[in-house]
mmCIF entry with sequence, helices, sheets and N, C-alpha, C, O atoms, coordinates in Angstrom:
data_MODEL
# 
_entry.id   MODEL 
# 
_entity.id                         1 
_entity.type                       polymer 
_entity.pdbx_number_of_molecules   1 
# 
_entity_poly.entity_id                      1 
_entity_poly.type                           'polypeptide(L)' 
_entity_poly.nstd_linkage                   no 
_entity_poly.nstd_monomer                   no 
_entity_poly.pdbx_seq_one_letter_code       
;(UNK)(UNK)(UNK)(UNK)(UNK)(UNK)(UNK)(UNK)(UNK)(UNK)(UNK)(UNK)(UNK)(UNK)(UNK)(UNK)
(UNK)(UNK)(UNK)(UNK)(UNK)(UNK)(UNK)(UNK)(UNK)(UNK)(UNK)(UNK)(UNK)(UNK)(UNK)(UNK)
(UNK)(UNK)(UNK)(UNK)(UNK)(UNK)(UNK)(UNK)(UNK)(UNK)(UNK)(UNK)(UNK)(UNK)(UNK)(UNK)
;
_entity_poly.pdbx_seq_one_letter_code_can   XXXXXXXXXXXXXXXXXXXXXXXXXXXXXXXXXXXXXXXXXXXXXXXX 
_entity_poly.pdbx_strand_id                 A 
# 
loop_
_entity_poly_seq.entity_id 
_entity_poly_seq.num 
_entity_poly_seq.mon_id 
_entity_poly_seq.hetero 
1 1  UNK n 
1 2  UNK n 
1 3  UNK n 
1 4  UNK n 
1 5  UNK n 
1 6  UNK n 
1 7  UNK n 
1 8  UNK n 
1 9  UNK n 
1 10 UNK n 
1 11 UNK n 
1 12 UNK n 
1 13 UNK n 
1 14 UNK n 
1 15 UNK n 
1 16 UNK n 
1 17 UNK n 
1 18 UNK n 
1 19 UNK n 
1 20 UNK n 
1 21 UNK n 
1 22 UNK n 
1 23 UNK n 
1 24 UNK n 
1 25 UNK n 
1 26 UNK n 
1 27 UNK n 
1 28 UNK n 
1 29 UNK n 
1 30 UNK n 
1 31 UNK n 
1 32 UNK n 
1 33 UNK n 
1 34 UNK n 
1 35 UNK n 
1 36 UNK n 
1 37 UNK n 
1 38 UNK n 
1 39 UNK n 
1 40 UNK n 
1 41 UNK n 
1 42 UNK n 
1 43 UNK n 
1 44 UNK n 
1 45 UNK n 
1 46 UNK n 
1 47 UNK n 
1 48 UNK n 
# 
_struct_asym.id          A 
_struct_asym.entity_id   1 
# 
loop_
_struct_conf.conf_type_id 
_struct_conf.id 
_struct_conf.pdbx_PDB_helix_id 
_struct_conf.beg_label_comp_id 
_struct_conf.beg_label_asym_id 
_struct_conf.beg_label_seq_id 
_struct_conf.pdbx_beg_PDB_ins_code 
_struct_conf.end_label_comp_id 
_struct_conf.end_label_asym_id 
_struct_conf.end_label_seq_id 
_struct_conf.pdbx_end_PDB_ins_code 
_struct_conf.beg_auth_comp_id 
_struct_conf.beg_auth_asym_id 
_struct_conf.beg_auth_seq_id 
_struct_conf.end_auth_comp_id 
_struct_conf.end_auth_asym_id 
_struct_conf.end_auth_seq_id 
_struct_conf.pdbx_PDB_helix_class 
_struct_conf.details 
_struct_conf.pdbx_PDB_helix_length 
HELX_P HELX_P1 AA1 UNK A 5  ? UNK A 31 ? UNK A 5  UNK A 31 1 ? 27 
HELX_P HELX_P2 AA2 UNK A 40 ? UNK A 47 ? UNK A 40 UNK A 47 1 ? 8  
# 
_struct_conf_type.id          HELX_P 
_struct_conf_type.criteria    ? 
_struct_conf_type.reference   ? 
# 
loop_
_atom_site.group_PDB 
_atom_site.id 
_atom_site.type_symbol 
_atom_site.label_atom_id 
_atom_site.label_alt_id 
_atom_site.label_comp_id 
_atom_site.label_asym_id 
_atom_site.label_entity_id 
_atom_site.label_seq_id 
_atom_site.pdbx_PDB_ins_code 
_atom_site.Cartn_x 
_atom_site.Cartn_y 
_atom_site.Cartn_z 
_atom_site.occupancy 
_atom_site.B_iso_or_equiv 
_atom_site.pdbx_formal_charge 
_atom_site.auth_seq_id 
_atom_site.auth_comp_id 
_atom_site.auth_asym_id 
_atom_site.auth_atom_id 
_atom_site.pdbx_PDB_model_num 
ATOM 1   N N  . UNK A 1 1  ? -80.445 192.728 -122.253 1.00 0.00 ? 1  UNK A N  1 
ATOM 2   C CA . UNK A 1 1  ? -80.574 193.533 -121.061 1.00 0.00 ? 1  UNK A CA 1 
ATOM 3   C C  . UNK A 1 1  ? -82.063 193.741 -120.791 1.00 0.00 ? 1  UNK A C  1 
ATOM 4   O O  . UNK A 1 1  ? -82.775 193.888 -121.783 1.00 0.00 ? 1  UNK A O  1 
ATOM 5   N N  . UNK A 1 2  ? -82.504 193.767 -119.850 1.00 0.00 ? 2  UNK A N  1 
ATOM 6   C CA . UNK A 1 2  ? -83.915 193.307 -119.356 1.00 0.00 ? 2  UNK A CA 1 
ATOM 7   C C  . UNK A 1 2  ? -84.165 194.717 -118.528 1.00 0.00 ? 2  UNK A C  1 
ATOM 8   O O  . UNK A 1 2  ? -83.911 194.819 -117.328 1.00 0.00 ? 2  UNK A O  1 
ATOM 9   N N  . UNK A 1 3  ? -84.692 195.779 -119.327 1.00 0.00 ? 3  UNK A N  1 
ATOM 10  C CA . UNK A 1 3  ? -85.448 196.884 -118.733 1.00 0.00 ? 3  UNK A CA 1 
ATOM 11  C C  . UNK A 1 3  ? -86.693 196.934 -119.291 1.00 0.00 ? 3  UNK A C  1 
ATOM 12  O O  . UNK A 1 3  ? -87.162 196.228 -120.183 1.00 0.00 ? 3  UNK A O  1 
ATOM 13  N N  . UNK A 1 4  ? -87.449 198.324 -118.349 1.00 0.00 ? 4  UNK A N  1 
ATOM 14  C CA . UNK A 1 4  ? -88.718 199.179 -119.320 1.00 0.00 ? 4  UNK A CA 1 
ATOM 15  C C  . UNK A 1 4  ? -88.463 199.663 -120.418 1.00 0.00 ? 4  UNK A C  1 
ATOM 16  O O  . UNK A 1 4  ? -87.271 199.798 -120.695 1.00 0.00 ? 4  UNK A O  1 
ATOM 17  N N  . UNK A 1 5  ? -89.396 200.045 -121.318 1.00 0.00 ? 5  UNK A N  1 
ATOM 18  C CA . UNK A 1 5  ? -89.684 200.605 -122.341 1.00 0.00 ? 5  UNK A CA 1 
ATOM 19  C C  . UNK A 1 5  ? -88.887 202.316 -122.136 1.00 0.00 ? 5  UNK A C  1 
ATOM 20  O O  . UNK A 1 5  ? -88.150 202.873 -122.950 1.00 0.00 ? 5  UNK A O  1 
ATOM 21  N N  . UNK A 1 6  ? -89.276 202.757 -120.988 1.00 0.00 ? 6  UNK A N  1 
ATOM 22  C CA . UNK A 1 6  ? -88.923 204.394 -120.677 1.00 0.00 ? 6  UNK A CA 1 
ATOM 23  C C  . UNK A 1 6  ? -87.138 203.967 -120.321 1.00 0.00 ? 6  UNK A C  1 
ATOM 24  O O  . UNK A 1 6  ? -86.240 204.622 -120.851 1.00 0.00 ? 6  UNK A O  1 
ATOM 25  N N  . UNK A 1 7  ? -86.844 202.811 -119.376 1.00 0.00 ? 7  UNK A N  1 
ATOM 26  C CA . UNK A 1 7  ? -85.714 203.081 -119.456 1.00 0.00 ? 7  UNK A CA 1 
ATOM 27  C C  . UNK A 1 7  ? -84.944 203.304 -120.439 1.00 0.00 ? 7  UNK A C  1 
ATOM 28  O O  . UNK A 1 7  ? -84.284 204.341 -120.503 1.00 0.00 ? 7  UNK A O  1 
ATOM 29  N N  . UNK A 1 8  ? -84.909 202.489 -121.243 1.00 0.00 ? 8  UNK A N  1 
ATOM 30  C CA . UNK A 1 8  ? -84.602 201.829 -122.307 1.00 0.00 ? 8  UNK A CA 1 
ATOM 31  C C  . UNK A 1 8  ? -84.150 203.160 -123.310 1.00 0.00 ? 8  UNK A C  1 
ATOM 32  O O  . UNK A 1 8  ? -83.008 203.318 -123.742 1.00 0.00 ? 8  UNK A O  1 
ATOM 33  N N  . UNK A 1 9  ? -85.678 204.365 -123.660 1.00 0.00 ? 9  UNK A N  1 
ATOM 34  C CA . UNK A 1 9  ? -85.888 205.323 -123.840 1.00 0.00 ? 9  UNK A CA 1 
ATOM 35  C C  . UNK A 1 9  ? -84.309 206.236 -123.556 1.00 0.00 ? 9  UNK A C  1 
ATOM 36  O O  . UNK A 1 9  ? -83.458 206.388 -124.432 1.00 0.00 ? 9  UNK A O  1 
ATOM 37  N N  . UNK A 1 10 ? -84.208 206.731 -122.211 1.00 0.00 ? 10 UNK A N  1 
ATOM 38  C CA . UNK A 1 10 ? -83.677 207.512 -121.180 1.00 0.00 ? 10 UNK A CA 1 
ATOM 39  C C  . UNK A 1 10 ? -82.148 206.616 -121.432 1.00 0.00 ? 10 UNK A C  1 
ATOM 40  O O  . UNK A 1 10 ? -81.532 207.681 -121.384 1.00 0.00 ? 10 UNK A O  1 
ATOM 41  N N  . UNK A 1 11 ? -81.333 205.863 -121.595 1.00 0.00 ? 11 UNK A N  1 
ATOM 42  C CA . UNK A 1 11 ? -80.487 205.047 -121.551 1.00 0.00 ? 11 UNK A CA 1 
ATOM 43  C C  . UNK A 1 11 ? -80.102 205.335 -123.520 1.00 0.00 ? 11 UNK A C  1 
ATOM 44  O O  . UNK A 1 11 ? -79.058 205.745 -124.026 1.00 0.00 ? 11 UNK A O  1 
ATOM 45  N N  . UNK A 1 12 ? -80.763 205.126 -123.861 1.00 0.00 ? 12 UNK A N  1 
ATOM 46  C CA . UNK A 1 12 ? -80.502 205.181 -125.720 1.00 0.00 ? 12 UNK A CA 1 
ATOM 47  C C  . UNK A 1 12 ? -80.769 206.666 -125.769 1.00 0.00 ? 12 UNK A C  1 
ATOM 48  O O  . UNK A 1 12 ? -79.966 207.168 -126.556 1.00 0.00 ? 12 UNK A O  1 
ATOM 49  N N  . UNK A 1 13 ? -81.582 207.581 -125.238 1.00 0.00 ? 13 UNK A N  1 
ATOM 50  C CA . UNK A 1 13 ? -80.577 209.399 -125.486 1.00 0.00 ? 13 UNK A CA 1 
ATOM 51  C C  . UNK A 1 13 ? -79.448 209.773 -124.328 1.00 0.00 ? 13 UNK A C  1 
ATOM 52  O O  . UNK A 1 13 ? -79.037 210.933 -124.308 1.00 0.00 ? 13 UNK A O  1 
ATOM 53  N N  . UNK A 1 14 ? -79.164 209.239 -123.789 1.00 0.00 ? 14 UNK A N  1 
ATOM 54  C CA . UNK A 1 14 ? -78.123 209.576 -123.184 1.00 0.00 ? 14 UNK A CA 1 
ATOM 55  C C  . UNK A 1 14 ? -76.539 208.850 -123.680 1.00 0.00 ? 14 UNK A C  1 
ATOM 56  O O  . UNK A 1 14 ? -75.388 209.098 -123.321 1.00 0.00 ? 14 UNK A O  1 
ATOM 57  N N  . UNK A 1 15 ? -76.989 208.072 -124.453 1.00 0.00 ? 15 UNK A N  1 
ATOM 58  C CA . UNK A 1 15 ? -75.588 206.978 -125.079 1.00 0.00 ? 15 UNK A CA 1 
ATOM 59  C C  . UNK A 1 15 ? -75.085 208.074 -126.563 1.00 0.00 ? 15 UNK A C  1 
ATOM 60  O O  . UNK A 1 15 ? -73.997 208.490 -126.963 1.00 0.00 ? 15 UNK A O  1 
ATOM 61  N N  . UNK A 1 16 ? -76.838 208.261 -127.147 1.00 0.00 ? 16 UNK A N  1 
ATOM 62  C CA . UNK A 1 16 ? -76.495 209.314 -128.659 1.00 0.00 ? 16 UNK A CA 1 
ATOM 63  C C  . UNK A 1 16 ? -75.711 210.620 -127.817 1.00 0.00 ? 16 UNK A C  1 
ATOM 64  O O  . UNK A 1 16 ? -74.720 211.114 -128.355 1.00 0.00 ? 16 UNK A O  1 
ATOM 65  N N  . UNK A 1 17 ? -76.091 211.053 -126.746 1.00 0.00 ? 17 UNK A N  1 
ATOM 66  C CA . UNK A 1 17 ? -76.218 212.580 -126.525 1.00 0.00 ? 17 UNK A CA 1 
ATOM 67  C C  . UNK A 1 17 ? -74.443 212.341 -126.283 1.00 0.00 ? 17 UNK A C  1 
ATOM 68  O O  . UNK A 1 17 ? -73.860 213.252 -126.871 1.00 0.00 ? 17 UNK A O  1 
ATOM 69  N N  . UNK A 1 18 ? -73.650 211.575 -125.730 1.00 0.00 ? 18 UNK A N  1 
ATOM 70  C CA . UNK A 1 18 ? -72.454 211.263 -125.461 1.00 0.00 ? 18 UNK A CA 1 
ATOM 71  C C  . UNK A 1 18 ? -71.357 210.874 -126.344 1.00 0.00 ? 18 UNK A C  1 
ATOM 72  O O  . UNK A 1 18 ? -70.154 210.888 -126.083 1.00 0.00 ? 18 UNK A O  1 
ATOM 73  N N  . UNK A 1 19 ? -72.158 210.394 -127.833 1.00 0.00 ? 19 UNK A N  1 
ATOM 74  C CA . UNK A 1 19 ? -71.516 210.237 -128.430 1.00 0.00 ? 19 UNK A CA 1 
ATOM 75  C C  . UNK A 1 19 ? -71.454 211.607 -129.534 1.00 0.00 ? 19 UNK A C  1 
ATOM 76  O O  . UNK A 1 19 ? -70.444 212.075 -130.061 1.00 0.00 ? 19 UNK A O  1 
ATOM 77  N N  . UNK A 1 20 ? -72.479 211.937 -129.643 1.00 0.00 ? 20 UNK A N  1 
ATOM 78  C CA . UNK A 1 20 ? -72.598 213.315 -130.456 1.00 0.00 ? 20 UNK A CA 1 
ATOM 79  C C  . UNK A 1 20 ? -71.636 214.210 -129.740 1.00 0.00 ? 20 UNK A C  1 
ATOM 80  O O  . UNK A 1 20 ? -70.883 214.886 -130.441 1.00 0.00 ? 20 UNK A O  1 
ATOM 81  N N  . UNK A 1 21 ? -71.566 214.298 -128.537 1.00 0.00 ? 21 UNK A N  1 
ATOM 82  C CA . UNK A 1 21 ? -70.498 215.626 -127.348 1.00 0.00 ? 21 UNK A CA 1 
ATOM 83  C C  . UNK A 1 21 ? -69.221 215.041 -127.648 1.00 0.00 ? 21 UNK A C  1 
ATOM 84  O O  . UNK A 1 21 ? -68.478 215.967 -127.971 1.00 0.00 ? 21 UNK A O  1 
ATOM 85  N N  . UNK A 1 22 ? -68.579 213.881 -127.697 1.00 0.00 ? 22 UNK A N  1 
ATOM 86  C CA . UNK A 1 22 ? -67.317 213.587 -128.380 1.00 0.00 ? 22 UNK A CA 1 
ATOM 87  C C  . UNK A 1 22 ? -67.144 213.812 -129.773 1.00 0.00 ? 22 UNK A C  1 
ATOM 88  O O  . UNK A 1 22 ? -66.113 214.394 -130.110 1.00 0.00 ? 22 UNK A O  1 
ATOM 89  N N  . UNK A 1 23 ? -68.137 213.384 -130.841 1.00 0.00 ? 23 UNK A N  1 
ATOM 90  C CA . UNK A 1 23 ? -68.108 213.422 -131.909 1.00 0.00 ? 23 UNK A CA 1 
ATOM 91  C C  . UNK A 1 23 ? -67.456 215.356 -132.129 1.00 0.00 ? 23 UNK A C  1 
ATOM 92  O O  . UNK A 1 23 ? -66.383 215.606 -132.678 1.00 0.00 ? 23 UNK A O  1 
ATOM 93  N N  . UNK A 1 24 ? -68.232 216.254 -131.664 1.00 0.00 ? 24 UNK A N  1 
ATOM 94  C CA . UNK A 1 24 ? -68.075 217.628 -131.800 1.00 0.00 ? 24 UNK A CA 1 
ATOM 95  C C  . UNK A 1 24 ? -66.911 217.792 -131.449 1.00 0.00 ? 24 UNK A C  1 
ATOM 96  O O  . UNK A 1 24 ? -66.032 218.204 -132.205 1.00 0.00 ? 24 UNK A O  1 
ATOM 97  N N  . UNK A 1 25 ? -66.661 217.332 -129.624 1.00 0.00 ? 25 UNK A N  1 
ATOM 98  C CA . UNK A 1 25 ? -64.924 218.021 -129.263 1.00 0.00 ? 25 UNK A CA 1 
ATOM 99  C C  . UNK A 1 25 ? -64.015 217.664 -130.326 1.00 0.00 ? 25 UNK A C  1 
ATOM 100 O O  . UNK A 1 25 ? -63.188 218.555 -130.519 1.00 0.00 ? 25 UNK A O  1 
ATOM 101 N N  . UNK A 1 26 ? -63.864 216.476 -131.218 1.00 0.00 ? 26 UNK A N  1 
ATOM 102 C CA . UNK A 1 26 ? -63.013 216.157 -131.888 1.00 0.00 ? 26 UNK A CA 1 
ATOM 103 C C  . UNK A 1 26 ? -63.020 216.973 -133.294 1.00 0.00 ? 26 UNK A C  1 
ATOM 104 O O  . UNK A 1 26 ? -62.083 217.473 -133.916 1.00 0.00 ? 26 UNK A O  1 
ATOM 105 N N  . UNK A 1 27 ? -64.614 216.921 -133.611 1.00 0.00 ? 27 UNK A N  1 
ATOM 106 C CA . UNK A 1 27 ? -64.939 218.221 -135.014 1.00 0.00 ? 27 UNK A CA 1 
ATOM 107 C C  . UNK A 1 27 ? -63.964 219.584 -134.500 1.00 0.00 ? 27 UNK A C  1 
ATOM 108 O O  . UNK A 1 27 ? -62.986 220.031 -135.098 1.00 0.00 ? 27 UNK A O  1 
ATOM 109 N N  . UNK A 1 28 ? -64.403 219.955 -133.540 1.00 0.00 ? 28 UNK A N  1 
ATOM 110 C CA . UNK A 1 28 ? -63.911 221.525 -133.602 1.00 0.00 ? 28 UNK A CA 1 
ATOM 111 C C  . UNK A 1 28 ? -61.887 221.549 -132.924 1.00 0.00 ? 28 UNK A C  1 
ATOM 112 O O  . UNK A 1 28 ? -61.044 222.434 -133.073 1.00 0.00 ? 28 UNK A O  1 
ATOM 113 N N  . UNK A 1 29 ? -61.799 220.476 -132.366 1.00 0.00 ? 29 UNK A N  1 
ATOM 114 C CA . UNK A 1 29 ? -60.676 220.342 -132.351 1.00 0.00 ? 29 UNK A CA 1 
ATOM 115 C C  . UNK A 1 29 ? -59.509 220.199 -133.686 1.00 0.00 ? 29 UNK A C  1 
ATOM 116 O O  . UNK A 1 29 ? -58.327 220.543 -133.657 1.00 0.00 ? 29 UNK A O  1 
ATOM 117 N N  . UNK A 1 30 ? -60.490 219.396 -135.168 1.00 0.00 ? 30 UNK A N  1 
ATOM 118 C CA . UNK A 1 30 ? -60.002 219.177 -136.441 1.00 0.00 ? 30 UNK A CA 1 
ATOM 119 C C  . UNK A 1 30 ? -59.898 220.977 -136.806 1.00 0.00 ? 30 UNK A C  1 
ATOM 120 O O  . UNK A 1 30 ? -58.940 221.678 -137.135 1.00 0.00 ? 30 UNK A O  1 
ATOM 121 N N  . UNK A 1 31 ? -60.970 221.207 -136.630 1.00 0.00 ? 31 UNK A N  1 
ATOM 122 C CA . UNK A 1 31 ? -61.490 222.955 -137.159 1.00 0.00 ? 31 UNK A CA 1 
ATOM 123 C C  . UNK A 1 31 ? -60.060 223.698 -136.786 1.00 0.00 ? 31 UNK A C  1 
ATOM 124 O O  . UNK A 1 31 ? -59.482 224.380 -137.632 1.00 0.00 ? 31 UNK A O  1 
ATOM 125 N N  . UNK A 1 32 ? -59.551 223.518 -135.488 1.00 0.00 ? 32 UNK A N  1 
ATOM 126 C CA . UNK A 1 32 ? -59.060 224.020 -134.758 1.00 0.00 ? 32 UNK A CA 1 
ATOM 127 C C  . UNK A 1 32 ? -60.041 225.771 -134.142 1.00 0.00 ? 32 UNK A C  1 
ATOM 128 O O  . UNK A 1 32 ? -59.814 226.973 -134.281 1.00 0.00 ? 32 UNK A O  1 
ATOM 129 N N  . UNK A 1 33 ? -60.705 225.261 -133.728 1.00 0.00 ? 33 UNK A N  1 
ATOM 130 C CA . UNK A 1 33 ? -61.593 226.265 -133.073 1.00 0.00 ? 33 UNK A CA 1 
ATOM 131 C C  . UNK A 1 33 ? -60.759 226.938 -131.860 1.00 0.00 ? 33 UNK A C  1 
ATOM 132 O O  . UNK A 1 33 ? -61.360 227.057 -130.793 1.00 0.00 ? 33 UNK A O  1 
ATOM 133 N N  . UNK A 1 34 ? -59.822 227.252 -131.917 1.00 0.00 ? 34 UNK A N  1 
ATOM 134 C CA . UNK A 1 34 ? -59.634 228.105 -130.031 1.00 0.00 ? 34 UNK A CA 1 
ATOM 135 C C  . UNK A 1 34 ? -60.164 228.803 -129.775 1.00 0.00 ? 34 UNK A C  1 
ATOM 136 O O  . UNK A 1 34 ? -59.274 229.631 -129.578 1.00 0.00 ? 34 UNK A O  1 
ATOM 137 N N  . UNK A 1 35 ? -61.381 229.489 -129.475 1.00 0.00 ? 35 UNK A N  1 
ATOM 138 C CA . UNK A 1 35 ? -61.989 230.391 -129.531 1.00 0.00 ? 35 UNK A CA 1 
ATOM 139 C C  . UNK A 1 35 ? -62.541 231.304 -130.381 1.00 0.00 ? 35 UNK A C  1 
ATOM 140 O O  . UNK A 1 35 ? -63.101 232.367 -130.114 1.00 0.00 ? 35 UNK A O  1 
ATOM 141 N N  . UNK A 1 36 ? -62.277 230.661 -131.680 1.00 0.00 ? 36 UNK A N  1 
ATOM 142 C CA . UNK A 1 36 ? -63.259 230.550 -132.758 1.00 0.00 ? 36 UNK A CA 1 
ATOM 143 C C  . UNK A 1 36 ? -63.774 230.536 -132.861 1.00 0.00 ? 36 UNK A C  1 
ATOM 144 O O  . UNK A 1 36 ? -64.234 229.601 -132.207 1.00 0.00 ? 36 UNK A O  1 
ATOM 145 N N  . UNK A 1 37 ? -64.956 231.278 -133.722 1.00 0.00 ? 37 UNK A N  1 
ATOM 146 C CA . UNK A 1 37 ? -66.650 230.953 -133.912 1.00 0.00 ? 37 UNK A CA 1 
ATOM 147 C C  . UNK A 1 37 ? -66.434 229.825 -135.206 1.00 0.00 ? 37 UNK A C  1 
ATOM 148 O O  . UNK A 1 37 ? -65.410 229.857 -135.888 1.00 0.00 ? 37 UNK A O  1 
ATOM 149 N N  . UNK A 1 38 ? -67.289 229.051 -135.393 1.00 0.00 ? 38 UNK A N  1 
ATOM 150 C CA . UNK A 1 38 ? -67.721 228.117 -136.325 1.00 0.00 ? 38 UNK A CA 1 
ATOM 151 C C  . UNK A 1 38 ? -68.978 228.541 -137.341 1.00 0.00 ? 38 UNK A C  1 
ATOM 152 O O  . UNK A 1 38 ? -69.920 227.750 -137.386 1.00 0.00 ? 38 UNK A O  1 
ATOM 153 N N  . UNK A 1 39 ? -69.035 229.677 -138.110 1.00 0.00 ? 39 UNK A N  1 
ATOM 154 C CA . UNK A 1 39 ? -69.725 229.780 -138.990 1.00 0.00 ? 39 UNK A CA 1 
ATOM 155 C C  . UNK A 1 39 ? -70.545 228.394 -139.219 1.00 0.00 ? 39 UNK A C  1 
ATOM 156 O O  . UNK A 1 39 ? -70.199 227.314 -138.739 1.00 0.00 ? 39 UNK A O  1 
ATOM 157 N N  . UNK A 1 40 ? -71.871 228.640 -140.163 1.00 0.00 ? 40 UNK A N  1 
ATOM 158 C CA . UNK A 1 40 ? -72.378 227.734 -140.630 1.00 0.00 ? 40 UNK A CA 1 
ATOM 159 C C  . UNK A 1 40 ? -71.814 227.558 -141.843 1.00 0.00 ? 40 UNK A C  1 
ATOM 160 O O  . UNK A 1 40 ? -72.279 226.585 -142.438 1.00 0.00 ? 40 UNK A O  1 
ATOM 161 N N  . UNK A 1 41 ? -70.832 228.257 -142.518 1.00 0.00 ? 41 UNK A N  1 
ATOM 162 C CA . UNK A 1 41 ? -70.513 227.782 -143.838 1.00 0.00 ? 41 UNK A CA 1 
ATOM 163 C C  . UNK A 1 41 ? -69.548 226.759 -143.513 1.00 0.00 ? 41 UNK A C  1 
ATOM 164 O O  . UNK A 1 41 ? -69.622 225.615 -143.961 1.00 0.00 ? 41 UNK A O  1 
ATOM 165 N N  . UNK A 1 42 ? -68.456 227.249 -142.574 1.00 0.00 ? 42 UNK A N  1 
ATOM 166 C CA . UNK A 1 42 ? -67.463 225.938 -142.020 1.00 0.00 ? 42 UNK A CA 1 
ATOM 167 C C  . UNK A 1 42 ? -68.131 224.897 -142.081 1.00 0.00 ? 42 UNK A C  1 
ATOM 168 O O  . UNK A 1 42 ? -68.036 224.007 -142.926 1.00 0.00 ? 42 UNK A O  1 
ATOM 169 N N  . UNK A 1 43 ? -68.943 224.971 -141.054 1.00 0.00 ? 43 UNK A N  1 
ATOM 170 C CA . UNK A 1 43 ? -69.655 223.799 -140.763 1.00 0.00 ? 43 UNK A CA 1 
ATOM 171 C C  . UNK A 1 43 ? -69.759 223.173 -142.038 1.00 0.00 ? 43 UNK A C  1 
ATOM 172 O O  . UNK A 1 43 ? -68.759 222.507 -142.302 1.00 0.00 ? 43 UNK A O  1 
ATOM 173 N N  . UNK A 1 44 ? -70.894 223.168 -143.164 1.00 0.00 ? 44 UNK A N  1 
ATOM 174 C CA . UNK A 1 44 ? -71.199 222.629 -144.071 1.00 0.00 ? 44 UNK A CA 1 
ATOM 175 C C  . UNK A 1 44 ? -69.958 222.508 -144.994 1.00 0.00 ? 44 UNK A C  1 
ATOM 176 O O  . UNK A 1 44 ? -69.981 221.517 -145.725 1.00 0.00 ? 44 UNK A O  1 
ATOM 177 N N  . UNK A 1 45 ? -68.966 223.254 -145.094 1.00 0.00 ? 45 UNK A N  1 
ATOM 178 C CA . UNK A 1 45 ? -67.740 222.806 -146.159 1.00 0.00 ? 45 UNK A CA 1 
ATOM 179 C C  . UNK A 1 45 ? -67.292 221.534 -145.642 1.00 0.00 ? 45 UNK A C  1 
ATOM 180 O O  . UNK A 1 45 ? -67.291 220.530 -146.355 1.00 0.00 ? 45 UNK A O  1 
ATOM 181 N N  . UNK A 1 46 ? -66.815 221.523 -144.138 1.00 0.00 ? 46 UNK A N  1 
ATOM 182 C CA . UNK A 1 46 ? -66.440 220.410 -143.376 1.00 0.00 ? 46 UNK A CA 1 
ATOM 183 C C  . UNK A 1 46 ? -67.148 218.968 -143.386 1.00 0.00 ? 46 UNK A C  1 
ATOM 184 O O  . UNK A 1 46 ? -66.549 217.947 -143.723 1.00 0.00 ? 46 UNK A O  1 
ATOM 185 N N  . UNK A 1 47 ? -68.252 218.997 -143.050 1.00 0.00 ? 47 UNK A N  1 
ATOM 186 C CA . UNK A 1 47 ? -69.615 218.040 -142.917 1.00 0.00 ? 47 UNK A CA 1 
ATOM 187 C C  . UNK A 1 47 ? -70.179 217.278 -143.608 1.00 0.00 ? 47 UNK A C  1 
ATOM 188 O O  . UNK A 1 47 ? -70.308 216.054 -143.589 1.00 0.00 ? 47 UNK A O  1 
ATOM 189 N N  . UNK A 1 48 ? -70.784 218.651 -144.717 1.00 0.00 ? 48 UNK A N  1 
ATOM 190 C CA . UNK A 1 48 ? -71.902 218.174 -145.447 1.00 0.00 ? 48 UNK A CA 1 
ATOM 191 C C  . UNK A 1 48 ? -71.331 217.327 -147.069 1.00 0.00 ? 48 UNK A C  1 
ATOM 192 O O  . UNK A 1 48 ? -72.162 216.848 -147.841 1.00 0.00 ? 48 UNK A O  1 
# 
């Protein structure tokens, strides 16, 4: 694919930023978050 350097840039954080926003709905959907807060300990039992 034949762009700029900046596109290129702007195109590769917007692909991470989209996949990270699915990656989460599906995390807190596992969590079952309904209106749940997500502690940081969750987090890290889950995650880390």
């Amino acid at each position: 694919m034949r762009c700029t350097e900046e596109y290129k840039t702007i195109l590769g954080s917007y692909m991470l930023r989209e996949e990270a926003n699915h990656w989460w709905k599906n995390a807190r959907q596992r969590l079952g978050a309904g209106g749940m807060v997500i502690t940081w300990e969750m987090f890290k039992r889950e995650f880390w």
